[in-house]
C-alpha positions in Angstrom: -13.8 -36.0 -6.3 -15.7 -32.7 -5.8 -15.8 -31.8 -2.2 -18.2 -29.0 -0.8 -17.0 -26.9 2.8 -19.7 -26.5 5.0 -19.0 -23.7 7.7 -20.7 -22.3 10.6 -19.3 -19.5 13.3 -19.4 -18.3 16.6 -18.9 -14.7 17.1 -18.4 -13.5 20.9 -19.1 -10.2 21.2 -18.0 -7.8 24.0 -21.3 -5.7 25.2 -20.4 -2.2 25.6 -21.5 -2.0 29.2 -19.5 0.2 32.1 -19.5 -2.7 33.9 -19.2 -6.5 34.3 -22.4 -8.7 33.8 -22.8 -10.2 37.3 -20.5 -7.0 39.4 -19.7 -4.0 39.4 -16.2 -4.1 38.3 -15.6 -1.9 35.2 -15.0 -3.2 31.8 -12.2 -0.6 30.5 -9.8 -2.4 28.0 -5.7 -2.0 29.3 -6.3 -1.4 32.6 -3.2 -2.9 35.0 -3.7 -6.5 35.5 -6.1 -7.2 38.2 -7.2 -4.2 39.0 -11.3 -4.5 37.9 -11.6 -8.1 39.8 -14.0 -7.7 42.1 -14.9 -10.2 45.1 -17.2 -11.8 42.4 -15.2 -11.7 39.7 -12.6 -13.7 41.9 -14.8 -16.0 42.9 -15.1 -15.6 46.3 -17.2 -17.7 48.8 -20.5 -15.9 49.8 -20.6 -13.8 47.4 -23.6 -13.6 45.0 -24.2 -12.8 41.3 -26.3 -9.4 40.3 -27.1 -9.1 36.6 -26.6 -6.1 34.7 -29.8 -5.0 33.1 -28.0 -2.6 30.3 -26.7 -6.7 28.8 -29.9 -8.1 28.9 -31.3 -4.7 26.6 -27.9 -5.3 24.3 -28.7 -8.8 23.8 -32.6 -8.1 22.7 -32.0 -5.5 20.3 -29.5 -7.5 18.6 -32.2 -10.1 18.6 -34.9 -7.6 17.0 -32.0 -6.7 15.0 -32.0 -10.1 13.1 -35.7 -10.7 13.5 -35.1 -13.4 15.8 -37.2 -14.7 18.4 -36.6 -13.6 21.9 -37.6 -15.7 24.6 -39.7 -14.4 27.5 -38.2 -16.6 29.8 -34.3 -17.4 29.5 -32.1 -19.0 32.0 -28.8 -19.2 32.9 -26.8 -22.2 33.5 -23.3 -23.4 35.0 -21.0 -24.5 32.4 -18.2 -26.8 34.7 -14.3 -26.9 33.4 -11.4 -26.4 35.2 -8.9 -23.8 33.9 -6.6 -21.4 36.0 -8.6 -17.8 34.5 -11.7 -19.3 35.7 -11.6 -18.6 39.0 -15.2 -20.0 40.3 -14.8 -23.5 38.2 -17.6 -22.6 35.7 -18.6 -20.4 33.6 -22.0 -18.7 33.9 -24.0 -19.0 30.6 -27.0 -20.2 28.8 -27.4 -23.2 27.3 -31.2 -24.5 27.2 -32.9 -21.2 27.2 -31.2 -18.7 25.4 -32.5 -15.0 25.3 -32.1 -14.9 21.4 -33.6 -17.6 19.5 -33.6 -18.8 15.7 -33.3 -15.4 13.4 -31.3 -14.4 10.3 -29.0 -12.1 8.3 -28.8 -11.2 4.8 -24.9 -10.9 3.0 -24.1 -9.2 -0.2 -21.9 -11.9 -1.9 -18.7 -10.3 -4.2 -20.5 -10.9 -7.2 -23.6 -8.6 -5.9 -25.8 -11.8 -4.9 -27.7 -12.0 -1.4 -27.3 -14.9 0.5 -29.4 -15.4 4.2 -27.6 -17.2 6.9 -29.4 -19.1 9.7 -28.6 -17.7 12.9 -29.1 -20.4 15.7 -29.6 -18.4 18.5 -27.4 -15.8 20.4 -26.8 -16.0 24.3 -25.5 -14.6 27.2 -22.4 -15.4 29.1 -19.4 -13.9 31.1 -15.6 -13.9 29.4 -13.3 -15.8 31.4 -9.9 -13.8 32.6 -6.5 -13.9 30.9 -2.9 -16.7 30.7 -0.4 -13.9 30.7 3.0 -16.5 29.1 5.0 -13.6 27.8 6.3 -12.0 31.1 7.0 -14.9 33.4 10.1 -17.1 32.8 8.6 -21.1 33.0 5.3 -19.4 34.6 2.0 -18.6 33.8 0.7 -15.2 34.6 -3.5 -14.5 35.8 -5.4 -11.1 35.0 -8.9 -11.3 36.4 -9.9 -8.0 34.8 -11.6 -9.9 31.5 -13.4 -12.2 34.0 -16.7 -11.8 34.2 -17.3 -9.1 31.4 -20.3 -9.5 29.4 -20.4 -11.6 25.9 -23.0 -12.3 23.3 -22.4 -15.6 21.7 -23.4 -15.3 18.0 -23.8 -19.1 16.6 -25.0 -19.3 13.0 -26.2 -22.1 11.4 -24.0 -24.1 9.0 -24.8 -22.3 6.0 -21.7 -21.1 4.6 -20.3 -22.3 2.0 -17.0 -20.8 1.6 -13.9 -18.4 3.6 -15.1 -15.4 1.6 -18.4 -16.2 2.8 -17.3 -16.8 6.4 -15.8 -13.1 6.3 -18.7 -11.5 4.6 -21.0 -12.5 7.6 -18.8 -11.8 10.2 -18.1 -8.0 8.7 -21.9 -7.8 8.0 -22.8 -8.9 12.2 -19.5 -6.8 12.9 -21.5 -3.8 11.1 -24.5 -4.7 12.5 -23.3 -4.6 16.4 -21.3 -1.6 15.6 -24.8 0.8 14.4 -26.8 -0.7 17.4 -24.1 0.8 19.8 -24.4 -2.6 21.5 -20.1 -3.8 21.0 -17.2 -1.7 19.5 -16.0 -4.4 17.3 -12.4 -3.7 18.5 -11.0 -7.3 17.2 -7.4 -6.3 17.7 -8.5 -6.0 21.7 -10.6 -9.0 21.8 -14.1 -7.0 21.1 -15.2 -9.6 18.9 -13.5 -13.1 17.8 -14.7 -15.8 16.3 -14.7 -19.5 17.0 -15.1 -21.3 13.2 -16.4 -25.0 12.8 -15.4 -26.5 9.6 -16.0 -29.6 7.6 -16.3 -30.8 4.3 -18.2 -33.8 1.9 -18.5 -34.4 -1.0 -20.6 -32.7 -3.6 -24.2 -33.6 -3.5 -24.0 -35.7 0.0 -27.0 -34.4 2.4 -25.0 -35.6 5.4 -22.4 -33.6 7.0 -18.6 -34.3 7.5 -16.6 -34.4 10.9 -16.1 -31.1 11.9 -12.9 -29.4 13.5 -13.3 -26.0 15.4 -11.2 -23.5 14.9 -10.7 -21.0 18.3 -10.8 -17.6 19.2 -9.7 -15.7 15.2 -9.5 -11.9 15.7 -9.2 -10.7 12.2 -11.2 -10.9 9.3 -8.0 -11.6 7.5 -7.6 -14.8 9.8 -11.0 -16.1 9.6 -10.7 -16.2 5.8 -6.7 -18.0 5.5 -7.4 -20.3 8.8 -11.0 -21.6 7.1 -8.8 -21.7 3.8 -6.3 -23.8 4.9 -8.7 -26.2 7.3 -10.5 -27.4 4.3 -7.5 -28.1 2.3 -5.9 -29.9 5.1 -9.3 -32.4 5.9 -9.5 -32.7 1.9 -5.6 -34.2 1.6 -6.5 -36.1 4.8 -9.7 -37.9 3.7 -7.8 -38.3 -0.1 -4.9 -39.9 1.8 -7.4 -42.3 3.7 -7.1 -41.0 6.9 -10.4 -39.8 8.9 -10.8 -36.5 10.3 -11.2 -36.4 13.9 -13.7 -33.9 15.9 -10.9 -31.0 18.1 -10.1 -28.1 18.3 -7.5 -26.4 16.8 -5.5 -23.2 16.9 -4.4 -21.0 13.9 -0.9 -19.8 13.8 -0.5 -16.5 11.6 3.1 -17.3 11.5 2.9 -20.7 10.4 -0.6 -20.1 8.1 -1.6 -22.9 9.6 -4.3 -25.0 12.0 -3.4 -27.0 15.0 -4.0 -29.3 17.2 -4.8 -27.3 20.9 -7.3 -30.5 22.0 -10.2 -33.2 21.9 -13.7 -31.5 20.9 -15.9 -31.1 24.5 -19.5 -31.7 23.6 -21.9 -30.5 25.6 -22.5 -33.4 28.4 -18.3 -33.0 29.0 -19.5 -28.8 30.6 -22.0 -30.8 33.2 -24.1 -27.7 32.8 -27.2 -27.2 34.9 -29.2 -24.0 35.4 -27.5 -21.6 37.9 -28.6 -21.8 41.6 -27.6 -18.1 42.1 -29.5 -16.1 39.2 -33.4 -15.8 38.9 -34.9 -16.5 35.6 -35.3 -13.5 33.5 -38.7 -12.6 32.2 -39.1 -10.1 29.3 -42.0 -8.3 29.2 -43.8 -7.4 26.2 -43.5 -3.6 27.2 -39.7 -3.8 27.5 -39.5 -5.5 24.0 -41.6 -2.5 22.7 -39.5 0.0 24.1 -35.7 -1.5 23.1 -37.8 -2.1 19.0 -38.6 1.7 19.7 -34.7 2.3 20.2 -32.8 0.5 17.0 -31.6 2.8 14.8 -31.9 2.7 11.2 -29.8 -0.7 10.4 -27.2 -1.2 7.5 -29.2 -2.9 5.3 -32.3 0.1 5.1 -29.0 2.9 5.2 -28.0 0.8 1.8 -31.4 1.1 0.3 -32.1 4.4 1.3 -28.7 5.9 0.2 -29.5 4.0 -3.1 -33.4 5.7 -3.8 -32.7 8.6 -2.0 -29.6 9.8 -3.3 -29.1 7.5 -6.6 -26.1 5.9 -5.6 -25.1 2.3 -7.3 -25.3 -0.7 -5.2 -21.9 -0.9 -4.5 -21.2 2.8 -3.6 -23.7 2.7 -1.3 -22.7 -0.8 0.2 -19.6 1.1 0.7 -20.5 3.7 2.8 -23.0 1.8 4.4 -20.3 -0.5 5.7 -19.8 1.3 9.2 -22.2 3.6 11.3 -19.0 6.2 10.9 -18.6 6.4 7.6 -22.3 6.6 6.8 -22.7 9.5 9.0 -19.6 11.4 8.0 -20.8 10.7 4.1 -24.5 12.0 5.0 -22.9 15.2 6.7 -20.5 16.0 3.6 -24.0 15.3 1.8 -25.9 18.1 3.4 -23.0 20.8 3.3 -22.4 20.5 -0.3 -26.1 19.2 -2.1 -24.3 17.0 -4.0 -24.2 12.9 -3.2 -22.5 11.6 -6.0 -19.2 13.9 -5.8 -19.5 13.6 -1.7 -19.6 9.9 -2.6 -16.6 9.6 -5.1 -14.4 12.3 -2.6 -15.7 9.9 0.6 -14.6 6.9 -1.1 -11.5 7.8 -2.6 -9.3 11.0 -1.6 -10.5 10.6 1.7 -10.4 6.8 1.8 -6.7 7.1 0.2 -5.8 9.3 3.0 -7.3 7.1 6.1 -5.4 4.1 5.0 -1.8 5.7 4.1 -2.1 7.4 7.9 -3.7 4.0 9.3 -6.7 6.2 10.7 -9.9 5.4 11.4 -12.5 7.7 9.7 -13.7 9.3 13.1 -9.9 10.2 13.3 -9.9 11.5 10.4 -7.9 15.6 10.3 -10.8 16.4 7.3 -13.8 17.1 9.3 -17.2 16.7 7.0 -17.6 20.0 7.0 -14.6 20.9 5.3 -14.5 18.3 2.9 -18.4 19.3 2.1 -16.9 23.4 1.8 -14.1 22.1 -0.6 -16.8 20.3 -3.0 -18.7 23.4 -2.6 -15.7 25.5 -4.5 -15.4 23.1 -7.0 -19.4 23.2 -7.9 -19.4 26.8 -8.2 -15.9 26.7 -10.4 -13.7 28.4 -7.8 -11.4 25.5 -8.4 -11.0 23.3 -10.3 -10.4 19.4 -9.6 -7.3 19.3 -9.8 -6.4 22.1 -7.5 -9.2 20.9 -5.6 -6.8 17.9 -4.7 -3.9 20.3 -3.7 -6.4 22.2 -1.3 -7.6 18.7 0.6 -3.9 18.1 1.2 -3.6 21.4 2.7 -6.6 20.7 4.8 -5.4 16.9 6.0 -2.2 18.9 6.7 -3.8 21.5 9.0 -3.0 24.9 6.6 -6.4 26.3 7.1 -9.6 25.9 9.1 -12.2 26.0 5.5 -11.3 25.4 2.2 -12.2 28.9 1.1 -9.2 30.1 3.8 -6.4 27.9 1.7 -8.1 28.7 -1.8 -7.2 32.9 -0.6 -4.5 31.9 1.4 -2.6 30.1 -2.1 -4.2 32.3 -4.3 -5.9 29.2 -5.7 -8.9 30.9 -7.5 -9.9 29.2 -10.6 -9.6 32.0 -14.0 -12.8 31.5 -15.6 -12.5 35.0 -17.2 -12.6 34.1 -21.1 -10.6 37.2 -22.6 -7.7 35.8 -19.9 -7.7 32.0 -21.2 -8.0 33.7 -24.8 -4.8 35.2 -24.1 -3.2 32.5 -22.6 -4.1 29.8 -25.4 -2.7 32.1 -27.8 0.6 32.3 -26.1 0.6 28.8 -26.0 -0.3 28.1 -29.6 2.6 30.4 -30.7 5.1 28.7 -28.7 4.0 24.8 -30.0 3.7 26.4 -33.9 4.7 23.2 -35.8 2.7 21.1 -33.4 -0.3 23.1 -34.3 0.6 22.7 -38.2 1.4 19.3 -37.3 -2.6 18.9 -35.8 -4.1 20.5 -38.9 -2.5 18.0 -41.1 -4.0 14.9 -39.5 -6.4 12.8 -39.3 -9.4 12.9 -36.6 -7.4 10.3 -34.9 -4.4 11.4 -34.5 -6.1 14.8 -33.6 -7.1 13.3 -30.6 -4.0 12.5 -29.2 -2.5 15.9 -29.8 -5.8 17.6 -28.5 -4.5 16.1 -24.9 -1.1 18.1 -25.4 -2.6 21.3 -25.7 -4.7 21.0 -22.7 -1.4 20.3 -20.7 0.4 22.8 -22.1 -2.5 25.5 -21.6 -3.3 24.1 -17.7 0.7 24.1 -17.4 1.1 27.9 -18.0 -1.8 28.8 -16.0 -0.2 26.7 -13.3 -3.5 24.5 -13.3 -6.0 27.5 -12.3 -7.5 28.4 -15.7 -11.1 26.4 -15.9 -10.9 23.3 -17.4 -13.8 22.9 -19.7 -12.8 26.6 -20.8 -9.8 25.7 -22.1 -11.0 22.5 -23.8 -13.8 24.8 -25.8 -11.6 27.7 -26.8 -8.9 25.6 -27.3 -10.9 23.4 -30.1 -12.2 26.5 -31.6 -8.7 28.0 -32.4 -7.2 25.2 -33.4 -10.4 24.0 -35.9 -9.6 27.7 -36.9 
């Protein structure tokens, strides 16, 4: 039997406010444990809920961000379980009236196809605090400083179709939050996880199977090997005759596997009823105007426009769309050196190949733009030449100069470009390979080619790399042709 996956996520992300969404208690990540709990955040008796208006501007411009439909009046609601983080007994959330209603977002698919997802709606709710195991022998640890800080549910619709798809629309919202400022995307701290609700059928069925959900996966490399391995285990369980049952489950990295953590809690199990304590909130049609004023050009019109204004191919300028960082650090090389292609290939390799061997993020990286843009400069105007070019980018990521024009003197790095000098030089070199060059004569045009390639080497070799490439190729064919 052919079965189909069907696939829909919850994303929670962290808002990047300074403080929580009903106190006043700050929101910095690694702080000691319970040291941003406030009398609200603890749950105290008397005291009363004040929401933070910097979340509610978060949560609207990722709604115009997604051209979804924000409600003038949302409401928040109680959602009742018992656990030990959750001080107060509930949760405070929004379950009927959500700010963010029914919207979308486009994904580039690996083979270059576009694909829109459904996005349900997005709400507003406060993170519960902290089970510290690791530090108490046979006891449970609390922090309280998580409590209360504000999260964006993202739900999507169940449109996805596949693991690679699940991670292509959680990097593309991860993007997305990351250029409107709104969340830092930090999924090593907790920044942004995601819950993932899997089932499957059989191809061409309309109705959907039982789903399992799969909690709280920080990685992208998680999403895609937990979603992998939940469809193959409800396949061998429906093959085998058994029935999948509707929980939720935990995925072990260690084990690469899914388990069982508990029964599935629908919505009438939460008891939730609108919050006694919190006002409805009322958007006004000016305050929509002002935070649409505010977004900033999104990834998908950076893509476009680094396509038709600088000619870049889809996937080059997918790639340095991807994050708000590395589109501005590419744009900034762009503008020193006039040239978007070679900015382009030195972004997205040298420089690439440099962050990931140092495991640095590109806003760490030790080439500023305007080096790397000074370095392409030299090799434009034949200073250097690529090669050499290389050896001076080292020298830069290794803090030997503050320009490239400082190493390239420093090194005595100068490209010769004087044509009576590489004359010279070839000449020397064609003395000291003589049979060789007999040997090239002799042959056919194929063979020539091969041999061509050890002149050039031996000609680059003796001018210890600086003598100008295309130079030596020229002269080099006109001697030996001679």
């Amino acid at each position: 039997m052919q079965w189909e996956s069907v696939i829909g996520l919850e994303i929670h992300a962290q808002l990047s406010t300074r403080s929580k969404i009903f106190s006043g208690s700050a929101t910095t990540f690694g702080a000691e444990p319970n040291t941003q709990a406030s009398l609200i955040d603890l749950g105290m008796p008397g005291t009363l809920p004040v929401l933070n208006a910097e979340a509610v501007r978060m949560a609207v411009k990722f709604g115009l961000a997604i051209n979804a439909e924000i409600a003038e009046r949302n409401v928040f609601a109680r959602k009742n379980y018992f656990y030990p983080d959750l001080p107060k007994g509930y949760q405070t959330s929004q379950y009927e009236h959500p700010i963010v209603g029914k919207g979308y977002l486009d994904i580039t698919l690996e083979d270059g196809t576009v694909k829109r997802i459904g996005i349900t709606r997005a709400h507003l709710e406060e993170d519960a605090g902290k089970s510290l195991h690791e530090d108490f022998h046979g006891m449970t640890g609390i922090d309280l400083n998580r409590a209360g800080t504000p999260l964006l549910e993202i739900v999507s619709e169940p449109d996805i179709r596949s693991a690679k798809e699940a991670v292509a629309y959680v990097k593309a919202i991860h993007a997305l939050v990351r250029y409107l400022g709104i969340c830092d995307g930090n999924m090593a701290e907790g920044s942004l996880r995601c819950d993932c609700n899997v089932s499957v059928r059989p191809k061409g069925q309309a109705e959907f199977g039982t789903r399992a959900e799969i909690k709280n996966v920080n990685s992208f490399r998680f999403i895609e090997k937990a979603i992998n391995y939940e469809i193959q285990r409800q396949i061998e369980l429906i093959e085998d005759g058994g029935k999948v049952i509707q929980e939720t489950r935990l995925y072990d990295p260690n084990k690469d596997e899914t388990r069982s953590m508990r029964g599935k809690e629908e919505a009438n199990d939460y008891r939730y009823f609108p919050c006694p304590d919190l006002l409805p909130v009322v958007i006004e049609r000016s305050f929509l105007e002002e935070v649409r004023a505010q977004l900033p050009e999104l990834p998908t019109q950076k893509r476009e426009r680094f396509q038709s204004q600088f000619g870049l191919s889809a996937y080059d300028a997918s790639v340095l769309s991807a994050s708000r960082e590395m589109a501005d650090y590419f744009e900034a090389v762009q503008q020193v050196c006039g040239d978007a292609k070679l900015a382009a290939n030195w972004v997205m390799v040298e420089l690439a190949s440099l962050l990931n061997k140092e495991g640095l993020e590109i806003d760490q990286s030790p080439v500023s733009a305007e080096q790397l843009g000074g370095l392409i400069l030299r090799i434009k105007d034949n200073t250097i030449s690529g090669k050499i070019a290389k050896m001076v980018f080292e020298a830069l990521a290794n803090g030997e100069g503050a320009s490239a024009d400082e190493i390239i003197e420093q090194k005595g790095l100068k490209q010769v470009t004087d044509a009576g000098a590489i004359d010279k030089l070839l000449d020397e070199v064609l003395a000291a390979n003589a049979a060789q060059v007999e040997q090239y004569r002799a042959s056919d045009e194929a063979k020539r080619a091969k041999m061509f390639g050890f002149f050039v080497g031996q000609a680059m070799k003796a001018s210890k790399g600086k003598a100008n490439p295309g130079q030596v190729n020229e002269l080099l064919k006109k001697k030996l042709e001679g």
